[in-house]
Residue frames as qw, qx, qy, qz and C-alpha x, y, z in Angstrom:
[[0.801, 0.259, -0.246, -0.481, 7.36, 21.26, 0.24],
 [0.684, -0.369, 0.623, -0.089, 7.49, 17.60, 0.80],
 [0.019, -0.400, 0.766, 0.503, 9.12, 15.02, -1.60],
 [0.109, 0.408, 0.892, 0.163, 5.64, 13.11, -1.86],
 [0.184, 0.398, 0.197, -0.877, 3.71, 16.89, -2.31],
 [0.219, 0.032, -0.797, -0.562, 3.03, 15.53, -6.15],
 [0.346, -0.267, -0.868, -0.235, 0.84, 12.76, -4.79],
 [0.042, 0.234, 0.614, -0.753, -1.24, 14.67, -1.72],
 [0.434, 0.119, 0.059, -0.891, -4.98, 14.58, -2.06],
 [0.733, 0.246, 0.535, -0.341, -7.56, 12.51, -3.81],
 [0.109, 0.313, -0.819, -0.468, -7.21, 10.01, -6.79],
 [0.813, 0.149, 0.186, -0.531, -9.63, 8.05, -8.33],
 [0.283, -0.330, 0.894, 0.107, -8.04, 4.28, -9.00],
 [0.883, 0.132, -0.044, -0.449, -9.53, 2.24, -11.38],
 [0.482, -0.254, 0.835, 0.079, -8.66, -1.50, -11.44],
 [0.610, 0.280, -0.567, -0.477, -8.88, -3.33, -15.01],
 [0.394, -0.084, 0.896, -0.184, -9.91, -6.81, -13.57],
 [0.049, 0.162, -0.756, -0.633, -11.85, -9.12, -15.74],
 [0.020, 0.641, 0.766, -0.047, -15.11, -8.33, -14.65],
 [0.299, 0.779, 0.219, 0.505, -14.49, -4.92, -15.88],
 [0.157, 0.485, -0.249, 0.823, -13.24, -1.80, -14.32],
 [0.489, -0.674, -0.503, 0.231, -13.36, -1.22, -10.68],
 [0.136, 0.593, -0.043, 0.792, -13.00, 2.20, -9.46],
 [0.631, -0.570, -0.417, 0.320, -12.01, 3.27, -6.01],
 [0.247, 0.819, 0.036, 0.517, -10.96, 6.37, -4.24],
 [0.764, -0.044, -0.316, 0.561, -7.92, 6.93, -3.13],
 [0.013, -0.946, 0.144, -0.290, -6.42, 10.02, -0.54],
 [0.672, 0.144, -0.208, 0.696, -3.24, 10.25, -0.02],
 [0.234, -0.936, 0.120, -0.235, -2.37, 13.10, 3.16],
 [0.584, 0.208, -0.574, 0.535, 0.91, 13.77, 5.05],
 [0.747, -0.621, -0.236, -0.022, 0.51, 12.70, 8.63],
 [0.478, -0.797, 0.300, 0.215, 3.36, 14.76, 10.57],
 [0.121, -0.565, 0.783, 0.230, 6.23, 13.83, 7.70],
 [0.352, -0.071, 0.933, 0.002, 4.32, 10.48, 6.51],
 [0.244, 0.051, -0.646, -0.721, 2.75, 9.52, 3.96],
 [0.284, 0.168, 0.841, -0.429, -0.54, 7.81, 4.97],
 [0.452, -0.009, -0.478, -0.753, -4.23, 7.24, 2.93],
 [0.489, 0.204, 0.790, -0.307, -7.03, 5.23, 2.88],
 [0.096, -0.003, -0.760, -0.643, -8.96, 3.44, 0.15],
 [0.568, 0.149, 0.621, -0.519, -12.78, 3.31, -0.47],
 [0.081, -0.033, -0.863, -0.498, -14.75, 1.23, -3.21],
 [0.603, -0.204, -0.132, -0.760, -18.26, 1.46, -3.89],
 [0.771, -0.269, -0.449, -0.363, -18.60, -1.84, -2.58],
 [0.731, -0.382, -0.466, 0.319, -17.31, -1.71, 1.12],
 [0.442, -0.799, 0.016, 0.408, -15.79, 0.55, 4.00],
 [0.109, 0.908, -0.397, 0.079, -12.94, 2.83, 4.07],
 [0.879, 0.377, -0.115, 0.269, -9.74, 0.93, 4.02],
 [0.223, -0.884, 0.355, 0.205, -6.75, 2.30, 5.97],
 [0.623, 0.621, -0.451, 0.152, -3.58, 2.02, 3.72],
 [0.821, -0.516, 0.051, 0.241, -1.14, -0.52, 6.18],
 [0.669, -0.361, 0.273, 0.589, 2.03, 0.61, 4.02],
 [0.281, 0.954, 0.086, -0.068, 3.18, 3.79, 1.66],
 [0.442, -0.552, 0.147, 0.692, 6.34, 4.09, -0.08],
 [0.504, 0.854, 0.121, 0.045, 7.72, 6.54, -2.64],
 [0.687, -0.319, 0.256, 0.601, 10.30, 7.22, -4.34],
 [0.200, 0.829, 0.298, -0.429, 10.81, 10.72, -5.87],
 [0.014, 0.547, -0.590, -0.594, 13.84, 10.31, -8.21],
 [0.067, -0.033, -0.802, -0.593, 11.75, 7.62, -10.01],
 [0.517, -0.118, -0.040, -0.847, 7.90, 8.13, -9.01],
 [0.561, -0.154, -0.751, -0.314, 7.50, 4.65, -7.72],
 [0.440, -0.240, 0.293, -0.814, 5.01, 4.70, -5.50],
 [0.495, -0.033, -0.839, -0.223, 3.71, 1.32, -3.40],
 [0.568, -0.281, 0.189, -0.750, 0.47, 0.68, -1.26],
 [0.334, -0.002, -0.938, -0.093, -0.73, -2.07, 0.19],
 [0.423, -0.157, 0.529, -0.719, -4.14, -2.67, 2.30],
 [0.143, 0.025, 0.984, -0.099, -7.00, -4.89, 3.18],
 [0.455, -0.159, -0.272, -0.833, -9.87, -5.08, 1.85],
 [0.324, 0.050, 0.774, -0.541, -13.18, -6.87, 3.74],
 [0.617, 0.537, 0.431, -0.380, -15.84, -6.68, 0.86],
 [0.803, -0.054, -0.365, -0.468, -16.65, -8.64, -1.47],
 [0.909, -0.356, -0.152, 0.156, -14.03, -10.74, 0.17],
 [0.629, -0.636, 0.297, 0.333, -11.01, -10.46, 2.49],
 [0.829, 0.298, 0.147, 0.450, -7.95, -10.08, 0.17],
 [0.339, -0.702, 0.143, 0.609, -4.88, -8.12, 0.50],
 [0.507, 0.837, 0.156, 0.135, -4.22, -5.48, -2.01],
 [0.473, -0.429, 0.346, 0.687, -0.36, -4.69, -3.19],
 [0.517, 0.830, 0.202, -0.049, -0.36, -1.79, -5.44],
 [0.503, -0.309, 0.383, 0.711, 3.38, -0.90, -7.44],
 [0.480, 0.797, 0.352, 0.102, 3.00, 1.88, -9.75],
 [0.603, -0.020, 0.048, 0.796, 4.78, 4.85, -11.44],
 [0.251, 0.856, 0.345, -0.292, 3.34, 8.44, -10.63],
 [0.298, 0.165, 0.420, 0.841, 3.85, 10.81, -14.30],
 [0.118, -0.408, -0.112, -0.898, 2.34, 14.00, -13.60],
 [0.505, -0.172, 0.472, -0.701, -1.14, 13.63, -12.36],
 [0.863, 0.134, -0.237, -0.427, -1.26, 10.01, -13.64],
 [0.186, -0.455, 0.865, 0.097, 0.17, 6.82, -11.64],
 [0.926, 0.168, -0.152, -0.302, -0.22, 3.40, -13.45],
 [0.088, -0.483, 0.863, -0.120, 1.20, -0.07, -12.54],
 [0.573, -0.002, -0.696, -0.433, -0.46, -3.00, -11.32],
 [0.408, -0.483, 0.600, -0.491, -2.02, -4.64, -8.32],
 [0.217, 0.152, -0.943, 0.200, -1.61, -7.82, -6.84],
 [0.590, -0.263, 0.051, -0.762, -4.42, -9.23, -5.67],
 [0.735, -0.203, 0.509, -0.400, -4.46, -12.42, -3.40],
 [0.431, -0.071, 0.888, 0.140, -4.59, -15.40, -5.11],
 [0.541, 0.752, 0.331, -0.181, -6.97, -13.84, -7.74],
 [0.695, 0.481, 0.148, 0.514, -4.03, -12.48, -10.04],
 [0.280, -0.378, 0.027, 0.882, -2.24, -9.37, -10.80],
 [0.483, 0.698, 0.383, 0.364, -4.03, -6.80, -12.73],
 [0.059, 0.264, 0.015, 0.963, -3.18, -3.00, -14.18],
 [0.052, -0.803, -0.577, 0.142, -4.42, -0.29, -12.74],
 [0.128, 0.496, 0.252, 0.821, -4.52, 3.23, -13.97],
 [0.199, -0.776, -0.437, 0.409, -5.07, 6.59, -10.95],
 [0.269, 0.610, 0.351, 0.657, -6.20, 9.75, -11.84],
 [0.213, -0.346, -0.572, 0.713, -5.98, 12.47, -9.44],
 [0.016, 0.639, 0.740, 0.210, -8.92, 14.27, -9.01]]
């Protein structure tokens, strides 16, 4: 069993932003020892994930990719996984930081 086994599979991400909840869906697979994913959102492509770390003695757990739709803007996610629930917050571009809240599915 791998130290990121917790977080393998599919999550559903919602983003509190202040045009309400966005919801995206997240998998999370280990690629030969590596963490790796991709993100999709109803409104654009798949998403490969450019960076994945974790950390298993405290559950923090950071992503970061690109997104193309609505617009271009890099996404830095920093959360804490507790059970089958991480929450934290993402960075978005020059648009703010909000919370976000993943549920694994």
């Amino acid at each position: 069993m791998s130290e990121f086994e917790s977080l393998l599979g599919e999550w559903t991400v919602t983003v509190k932003a202040p045009t309400g909840a966005k919801p995206s869906s997240l998998i999370l697979e280990d690629v030969n020892g590596v963490l790796a994913g991709k993100q999709t959102s109803e409104d654009g492509p798949v998403d490969v994930i450019d960076s994945i770390t974790f950390d298993s003695s405290s559950g923090a757990i950071e992503w970061t990719n690109q997104i193309q739709k609505p617009m271009k803007l890099k996404l830095e996610f920093k959360g804490v996984l507790e059970g089958n629930t991480i929450s934290g917050k993402v960075k978005t571009g020059f648009m703010g930081t909000f919370k976000f809240e993943a549920e694994k599915v």
